[in-house]
C-alpha positions as CSV (number, residue, x, y, z in Angstrom):
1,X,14.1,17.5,-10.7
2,X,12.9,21.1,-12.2
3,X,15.8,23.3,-12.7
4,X,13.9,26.3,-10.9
5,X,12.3,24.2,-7.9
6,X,14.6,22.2,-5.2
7,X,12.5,20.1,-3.8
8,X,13.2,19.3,-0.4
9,X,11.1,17.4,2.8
10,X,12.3,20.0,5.1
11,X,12.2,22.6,2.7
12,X,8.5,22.5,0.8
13,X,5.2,20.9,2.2
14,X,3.7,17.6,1.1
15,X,1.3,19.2,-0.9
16,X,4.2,21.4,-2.9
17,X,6.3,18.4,-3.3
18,X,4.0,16.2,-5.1
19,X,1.9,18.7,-7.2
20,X,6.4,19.7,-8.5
21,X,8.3,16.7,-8.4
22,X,9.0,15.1,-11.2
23,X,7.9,18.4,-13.5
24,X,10.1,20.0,-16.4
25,X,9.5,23.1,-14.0
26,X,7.8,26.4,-14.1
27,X,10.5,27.8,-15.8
28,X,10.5,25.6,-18.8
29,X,8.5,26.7,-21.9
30,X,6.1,24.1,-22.7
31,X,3.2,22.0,-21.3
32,X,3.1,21.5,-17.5
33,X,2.7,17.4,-17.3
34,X,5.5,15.1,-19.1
35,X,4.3,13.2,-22.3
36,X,4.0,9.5,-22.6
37,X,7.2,7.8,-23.9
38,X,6.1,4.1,-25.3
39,X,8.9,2.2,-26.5
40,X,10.2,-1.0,-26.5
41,X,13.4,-0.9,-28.9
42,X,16.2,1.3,-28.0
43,X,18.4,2.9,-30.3
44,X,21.9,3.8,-30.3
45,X,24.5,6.3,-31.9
46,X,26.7,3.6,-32.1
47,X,28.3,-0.2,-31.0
48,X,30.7,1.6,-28.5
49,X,27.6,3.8,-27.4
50,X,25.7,0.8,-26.7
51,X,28.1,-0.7,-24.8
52,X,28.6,2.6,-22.6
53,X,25.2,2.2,-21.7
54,X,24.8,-1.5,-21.1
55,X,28.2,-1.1,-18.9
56,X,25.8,1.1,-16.8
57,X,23.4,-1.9,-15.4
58,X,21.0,-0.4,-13.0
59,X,22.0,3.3,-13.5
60,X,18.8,5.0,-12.7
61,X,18.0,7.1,-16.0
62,X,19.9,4.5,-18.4
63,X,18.0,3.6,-21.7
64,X,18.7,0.2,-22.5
65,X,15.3,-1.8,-23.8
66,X,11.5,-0.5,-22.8
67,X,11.5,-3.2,-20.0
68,X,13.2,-1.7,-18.0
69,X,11.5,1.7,-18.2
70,X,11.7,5.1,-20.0
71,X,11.0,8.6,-19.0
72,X,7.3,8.4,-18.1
73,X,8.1,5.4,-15.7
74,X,11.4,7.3,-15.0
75,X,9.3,10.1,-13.2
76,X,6.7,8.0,-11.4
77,X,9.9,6.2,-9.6
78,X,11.0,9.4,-8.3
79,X,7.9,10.7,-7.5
80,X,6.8,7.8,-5.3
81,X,10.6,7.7,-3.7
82,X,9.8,11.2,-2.7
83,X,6.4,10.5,-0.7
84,X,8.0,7.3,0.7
85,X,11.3,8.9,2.3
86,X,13.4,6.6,0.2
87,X,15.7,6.5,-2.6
88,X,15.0,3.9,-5.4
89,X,11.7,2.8,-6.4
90,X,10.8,0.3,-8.7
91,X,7.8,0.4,-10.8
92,X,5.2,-2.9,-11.6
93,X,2.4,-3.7,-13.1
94,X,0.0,-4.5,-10.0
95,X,-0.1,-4.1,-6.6
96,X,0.2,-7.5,-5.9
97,X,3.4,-7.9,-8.3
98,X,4.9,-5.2,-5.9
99,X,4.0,-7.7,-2.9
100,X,5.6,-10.7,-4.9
101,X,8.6,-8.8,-6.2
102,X,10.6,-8.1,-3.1
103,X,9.4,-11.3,-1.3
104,X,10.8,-13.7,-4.1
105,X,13.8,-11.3,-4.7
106,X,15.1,-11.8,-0.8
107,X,13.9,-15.9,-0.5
108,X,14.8,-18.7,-2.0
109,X,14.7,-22.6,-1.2
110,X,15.2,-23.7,2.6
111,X,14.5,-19.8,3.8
112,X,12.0,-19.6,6.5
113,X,9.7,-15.9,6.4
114,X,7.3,-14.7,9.0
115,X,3.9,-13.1,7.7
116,X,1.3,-11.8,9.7
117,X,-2.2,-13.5,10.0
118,X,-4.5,-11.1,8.5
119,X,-2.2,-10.2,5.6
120,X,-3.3,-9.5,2.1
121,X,-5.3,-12.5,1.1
122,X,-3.6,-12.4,-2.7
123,X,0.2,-12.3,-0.8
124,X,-1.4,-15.2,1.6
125,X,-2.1,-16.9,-1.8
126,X,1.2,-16.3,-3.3
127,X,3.4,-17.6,0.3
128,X,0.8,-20.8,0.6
129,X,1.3,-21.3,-3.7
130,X,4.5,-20.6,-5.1
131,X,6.5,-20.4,-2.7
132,X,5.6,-23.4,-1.0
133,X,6.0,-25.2,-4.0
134,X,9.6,-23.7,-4.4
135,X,10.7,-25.2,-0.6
136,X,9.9,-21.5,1.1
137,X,8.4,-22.2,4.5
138,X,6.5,-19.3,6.2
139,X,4.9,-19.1,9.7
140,X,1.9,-16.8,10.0
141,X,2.4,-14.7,13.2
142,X,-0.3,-13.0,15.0
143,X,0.2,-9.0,13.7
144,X,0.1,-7.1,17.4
145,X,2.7,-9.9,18.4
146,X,5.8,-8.0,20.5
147,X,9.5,-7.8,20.2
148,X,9.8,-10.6,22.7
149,X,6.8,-13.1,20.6
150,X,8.6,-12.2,17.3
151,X,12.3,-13.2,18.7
152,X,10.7,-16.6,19.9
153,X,9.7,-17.1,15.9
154,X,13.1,-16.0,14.7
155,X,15.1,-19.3,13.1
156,X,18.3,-19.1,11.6
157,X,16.8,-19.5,8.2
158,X,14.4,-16.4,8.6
159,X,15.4,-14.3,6.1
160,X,12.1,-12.1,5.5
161,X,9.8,-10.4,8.2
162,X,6.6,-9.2,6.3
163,X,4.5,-6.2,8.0
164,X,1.2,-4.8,7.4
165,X,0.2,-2.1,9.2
166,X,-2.4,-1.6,9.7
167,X,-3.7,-5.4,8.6
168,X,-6.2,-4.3,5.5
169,X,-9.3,-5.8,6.7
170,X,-8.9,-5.8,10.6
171,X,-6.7,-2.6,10.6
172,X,-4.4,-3.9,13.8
173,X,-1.2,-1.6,13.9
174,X,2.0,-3.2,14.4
175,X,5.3,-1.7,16.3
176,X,7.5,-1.8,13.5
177,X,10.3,0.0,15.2
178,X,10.2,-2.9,17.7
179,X,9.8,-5.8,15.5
180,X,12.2,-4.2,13.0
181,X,14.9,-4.6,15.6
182,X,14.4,-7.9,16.1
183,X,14.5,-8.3,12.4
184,X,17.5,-6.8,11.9
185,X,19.7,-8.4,14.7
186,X,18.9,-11.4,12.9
187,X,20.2,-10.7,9.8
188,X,16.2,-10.6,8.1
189,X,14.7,-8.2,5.7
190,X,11.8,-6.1,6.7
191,X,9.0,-5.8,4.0
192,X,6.1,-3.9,4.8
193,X,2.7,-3.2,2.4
194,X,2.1,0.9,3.2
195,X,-0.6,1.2,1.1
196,X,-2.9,2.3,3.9
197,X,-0.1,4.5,5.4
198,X,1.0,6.2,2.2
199,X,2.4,9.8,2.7
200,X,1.3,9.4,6.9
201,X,3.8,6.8,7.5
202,X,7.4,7.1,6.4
203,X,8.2,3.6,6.4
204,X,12.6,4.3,6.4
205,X,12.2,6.1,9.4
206,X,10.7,3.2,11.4
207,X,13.4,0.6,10.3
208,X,11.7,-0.9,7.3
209,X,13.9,-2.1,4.2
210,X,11.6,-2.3,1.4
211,X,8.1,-0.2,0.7
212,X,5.1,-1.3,-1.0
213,X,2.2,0.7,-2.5
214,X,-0.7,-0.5,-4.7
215,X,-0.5,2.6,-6.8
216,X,-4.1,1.1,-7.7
217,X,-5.3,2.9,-5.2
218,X,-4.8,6.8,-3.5
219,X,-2.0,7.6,-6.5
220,X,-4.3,6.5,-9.3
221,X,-7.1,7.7,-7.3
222,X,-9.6,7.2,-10.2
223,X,-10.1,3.6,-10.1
224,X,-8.8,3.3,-14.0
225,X,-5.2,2.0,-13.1
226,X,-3.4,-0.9,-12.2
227,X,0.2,-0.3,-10.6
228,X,2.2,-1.3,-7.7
229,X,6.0,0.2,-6.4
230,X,8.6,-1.2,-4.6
231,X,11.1,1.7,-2.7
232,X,14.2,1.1,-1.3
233,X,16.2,3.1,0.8
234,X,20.0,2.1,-0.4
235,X,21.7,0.8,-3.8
236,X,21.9,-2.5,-2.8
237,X,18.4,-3.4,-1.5
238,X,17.5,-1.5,-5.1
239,X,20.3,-4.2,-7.1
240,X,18.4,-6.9,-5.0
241,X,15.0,-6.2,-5.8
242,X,15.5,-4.7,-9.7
243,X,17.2,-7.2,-11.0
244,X,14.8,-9.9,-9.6
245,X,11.6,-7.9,-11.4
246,X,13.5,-7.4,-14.2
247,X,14.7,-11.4,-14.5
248,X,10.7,-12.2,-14.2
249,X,9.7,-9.6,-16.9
250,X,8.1,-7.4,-14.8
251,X,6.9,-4.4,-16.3
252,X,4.2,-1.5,-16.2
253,X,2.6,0.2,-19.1
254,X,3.9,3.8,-19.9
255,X,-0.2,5.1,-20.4
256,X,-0.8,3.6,-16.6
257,X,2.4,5.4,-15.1
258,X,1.2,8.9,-16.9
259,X,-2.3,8.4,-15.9
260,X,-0.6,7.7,-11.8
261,X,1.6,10.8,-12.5
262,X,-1.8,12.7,-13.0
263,X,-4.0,11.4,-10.5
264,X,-0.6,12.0,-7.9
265,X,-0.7,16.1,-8.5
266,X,-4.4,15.8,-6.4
267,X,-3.7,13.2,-3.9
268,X,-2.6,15.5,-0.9
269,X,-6.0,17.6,-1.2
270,X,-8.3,14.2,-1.5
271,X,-6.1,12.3,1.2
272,X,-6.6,15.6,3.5
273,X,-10.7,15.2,2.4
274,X,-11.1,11.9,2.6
275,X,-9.3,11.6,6.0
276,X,-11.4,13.7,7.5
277,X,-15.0,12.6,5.7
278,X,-13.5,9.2,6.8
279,X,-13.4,9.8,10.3
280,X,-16.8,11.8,10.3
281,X,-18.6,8.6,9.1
282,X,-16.4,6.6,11.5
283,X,-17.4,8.6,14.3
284,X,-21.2,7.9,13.3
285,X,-20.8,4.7,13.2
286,X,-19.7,4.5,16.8
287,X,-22.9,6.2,17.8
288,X,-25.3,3.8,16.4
289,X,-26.1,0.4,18.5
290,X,-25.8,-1.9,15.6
291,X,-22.6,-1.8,15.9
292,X,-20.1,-3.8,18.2
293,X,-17.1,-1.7,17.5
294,X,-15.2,0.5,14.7
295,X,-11.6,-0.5,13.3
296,X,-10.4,2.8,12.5
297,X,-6.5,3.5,14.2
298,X,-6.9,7.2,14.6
299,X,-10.2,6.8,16.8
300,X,-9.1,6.8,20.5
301,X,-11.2,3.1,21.0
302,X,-8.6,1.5,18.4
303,X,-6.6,-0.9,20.9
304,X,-3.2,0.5,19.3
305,X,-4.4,4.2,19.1
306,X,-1.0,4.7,21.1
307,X,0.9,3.2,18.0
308,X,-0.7,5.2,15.3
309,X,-0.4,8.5,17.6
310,X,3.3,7.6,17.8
311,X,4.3,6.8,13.9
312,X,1.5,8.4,11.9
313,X,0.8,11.8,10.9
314,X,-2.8,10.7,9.2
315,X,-4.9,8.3,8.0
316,X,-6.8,7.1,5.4
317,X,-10.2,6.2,4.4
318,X,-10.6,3.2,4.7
319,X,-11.7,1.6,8.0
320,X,-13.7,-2.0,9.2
321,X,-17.0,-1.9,11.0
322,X,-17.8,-4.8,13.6
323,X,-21.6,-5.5,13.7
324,X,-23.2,-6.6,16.5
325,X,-23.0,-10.5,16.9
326,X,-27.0,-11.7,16.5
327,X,-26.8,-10.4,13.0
328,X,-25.9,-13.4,10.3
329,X,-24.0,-12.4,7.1
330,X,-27.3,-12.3,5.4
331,X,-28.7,-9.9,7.0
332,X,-25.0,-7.6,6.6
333,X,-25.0,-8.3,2.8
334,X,-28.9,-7.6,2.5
335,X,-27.9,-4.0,4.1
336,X,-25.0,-3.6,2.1
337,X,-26.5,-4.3,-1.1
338,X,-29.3,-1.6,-0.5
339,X,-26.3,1.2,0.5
340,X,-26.9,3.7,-2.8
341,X,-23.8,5.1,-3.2
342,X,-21.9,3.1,-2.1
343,X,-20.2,0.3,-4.7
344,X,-19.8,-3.1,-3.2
345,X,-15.9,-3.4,-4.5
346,X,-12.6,-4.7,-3.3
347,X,-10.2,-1.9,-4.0
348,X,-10.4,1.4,-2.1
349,X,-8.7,4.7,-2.5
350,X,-10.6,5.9,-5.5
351,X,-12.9,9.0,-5.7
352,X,-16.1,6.5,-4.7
353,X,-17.1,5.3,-1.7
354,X,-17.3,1.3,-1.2
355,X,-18.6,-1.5,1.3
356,X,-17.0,-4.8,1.2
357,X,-18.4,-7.5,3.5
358,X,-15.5,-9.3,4.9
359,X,-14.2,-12.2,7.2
360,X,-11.6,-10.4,8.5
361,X,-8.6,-12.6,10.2
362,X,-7.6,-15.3,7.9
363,X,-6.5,-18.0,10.6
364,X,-6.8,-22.0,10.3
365,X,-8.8,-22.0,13.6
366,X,-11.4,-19.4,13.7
367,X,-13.5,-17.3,11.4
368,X,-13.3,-13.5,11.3
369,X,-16.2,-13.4,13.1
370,X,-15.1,-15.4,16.1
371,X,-11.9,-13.3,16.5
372,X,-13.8,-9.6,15.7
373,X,-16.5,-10.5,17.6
374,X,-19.1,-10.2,14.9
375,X,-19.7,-9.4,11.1
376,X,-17.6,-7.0,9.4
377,X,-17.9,-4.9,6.9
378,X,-14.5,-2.5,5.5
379,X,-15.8,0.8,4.6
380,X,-14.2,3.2,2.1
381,X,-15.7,6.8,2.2
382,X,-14.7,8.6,-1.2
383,X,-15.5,12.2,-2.1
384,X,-19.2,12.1,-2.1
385,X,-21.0,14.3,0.7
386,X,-20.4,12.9,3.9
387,X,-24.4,13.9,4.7
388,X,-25.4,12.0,1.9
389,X,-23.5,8.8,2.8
390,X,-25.0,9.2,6.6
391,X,-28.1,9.5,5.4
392,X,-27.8,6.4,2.8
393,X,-26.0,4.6,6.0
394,X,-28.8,5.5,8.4
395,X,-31.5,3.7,6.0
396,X,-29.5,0.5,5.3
397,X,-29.0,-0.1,9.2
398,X,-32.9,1.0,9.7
399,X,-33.6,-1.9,7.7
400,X,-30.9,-4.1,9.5
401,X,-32.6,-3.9,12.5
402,X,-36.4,-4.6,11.6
């Protein structure tokens, strides 16, 4: 924390806070961003020294081998415990690895978790893979299910109730106050992927136990980094979680936490621009008659637009597109792969825009297309002219329709 500079929520504005926190300060002579500390050997004054420290265990600033972080990775942690409204955040190497972190960290053999249908397909992956394979059961529940649907799943062995909301390819929004509840009287853990809602949602405030962010995406915001956190909001959901990444080596280069440290001073002003060029092209899309229906939660067609009014203060850009049914997938990727400027990627939150095809729910009984009601495509609108993406839009569903 800079000497000269308190920073506090109810004191400073979002933009303030993250273009300070984790700073040496105005008042200190030198450059304004931190260096890059790369280490993995830690040395020590002396035996009784070392033992001091290693007495410390998960003390937040305690030097003890690289793994488990130094003063680059040191800053980032308190930086993204900051914009999350917790206290303790861990720092991994992928997004993903922040998914898988907490999950194995609260689980174990004969526990039963509850994941929502249209979750991240890699975390999908991960529940139907390893931890299968290590006696973990999960039931897939459908996202907008209520307090009353989720207490009907509840077992005695549930011990982990994963949320994402909104889903990051049909962008449903889940009450997680409500389901959170439910969670809790049960004695369960609530996980939830924020990735979307990063900064708009304040995850503790809602009754969620443990935040993850794919730092890949709005933190980075450059598309050159790989990272993933996972914030807690007290010591022992932190003791938990830390010393189950740290037991499976989990670790993030110093260079990558620098490079998320710079991309974080700009992310309020390109979260403020991209929301609203996001919107503008979502709004276009609504007008055209290709299209069946837009997935956006802060347009007042989404079927939860009550639920984002409620809990978030803004969105992202990222949003799905629902084509009209008596176009085939070949005729949506022929469209997307004449788009211009838009890259055909699977990450978002970067300074480009993107067009992914996608199928949407992931369920054993119908295709995305069944449940959306046509071919999708997710849409994320970077920092590019939102005239110029219209117009490349415009052309690409011109030659959808012939």
């Amino acid at each position: 924390m800079p000497d000269d500079l308190h920073i506090k929520a109810n004191h400073h504005g979002f933009a303030t806070r993250v273009a300070h926190v984790s700073r040496p300060g105005t008042r200190s002579h030198g450059f304004v961003n931190g260096g890059v500390h790369r280490g993995s050997t830690v040395l020590y004054p002396s035996c009784e020294a070392r033992g001091e420290i290693n007495d410390k265990g998960f003390d937040k600033h305690a030097l003890t081998y690289g793994t488990s972080g130094g003063p680059t990775h040191f800053a980032l942690e308190d930086a993204i415990a900051e914009i999350e409204g917790g206290t303790r955040t861990m720092i991994v190497g992928t997004g993903l690895a922040a998914c898988a972190v907490p999950l194995l960290a609260f689980l174990k053999a004969g526990d039963h978790c509850l994941i929502p249908d249209t979750v991240y397909g890699p975390t999908r992956r991960l529940a139907d893979g390893l931890m299968a394979g290590w006696g973990i059961e999960t039931t897939y529940y459908e996202p907008t299910v209520d307090a009353a649907g989720l207490e009907a799943l509840m077992r005695p062995n549930t011990k982990v109730l994963y949320t994402e909301s909104p889903g990051s390819h049909t962008f449903e929004l889940q009450d997680i106050p409500a389901l959170a509840a439910v969670a809790h009287a049960r004695g369960a853990k609530v996980l939830m992927d924020n990735t979307w809602g990063i900064h708009h949602y304040q995850p503790f405030q809602h009754g969620v136990d443990v935040s993850i962010q794919a730092l890949t995406k709005y933190v980075g915001g450059h598309s050159d980094v790989l990272l993933g956190s996972v914030t807690m909001n007290n010591e022992d959901d932190w003791k938990t979680v830390a010393s189950a990444g740290r037991f499976m080596g989990h670790y993030a280069s110093p260079d990558d936490c620098w490079l998320a440290l710079r991309g974080l001073r700009t992310m309020a002003v390109r979260l403020k621009h991209q929301e609203a060029a996001g919107l503008e092209v979502a709004r276009w899309f609504e007008t055209r008659p290709e299209v069946l229906r837009v997935l956006h939660p802060a347009l007042p067609s989404h079927p939860q637009h009550a639920l984002f009014k409620r809990d978030f203060t803004g969105a992202c850009s990222l949003f799905g597109v629902v084509f009209q049914p008596d176009y085939d997938m070949a005729r949506i990727h022929a469209m997307v792969d004449g788009l211009t400027l838009f890259g055909i990627g699977a990450s978002w939150g970067g300074f480009e825009s993107l067009a992914l095809p996608t199928t949407g729910y992931v369920t054993r009984t119908a295709t995305g297309a069944e449940v959306l009601g046509g071919p999708a495509v997710r849409f994320h609108i970077g920092l590019e002219d939102t005239a110029d993406l219209i117009a490349d839009l415009e052309a690409g569903l011109v030659g959808l329709s012939r």
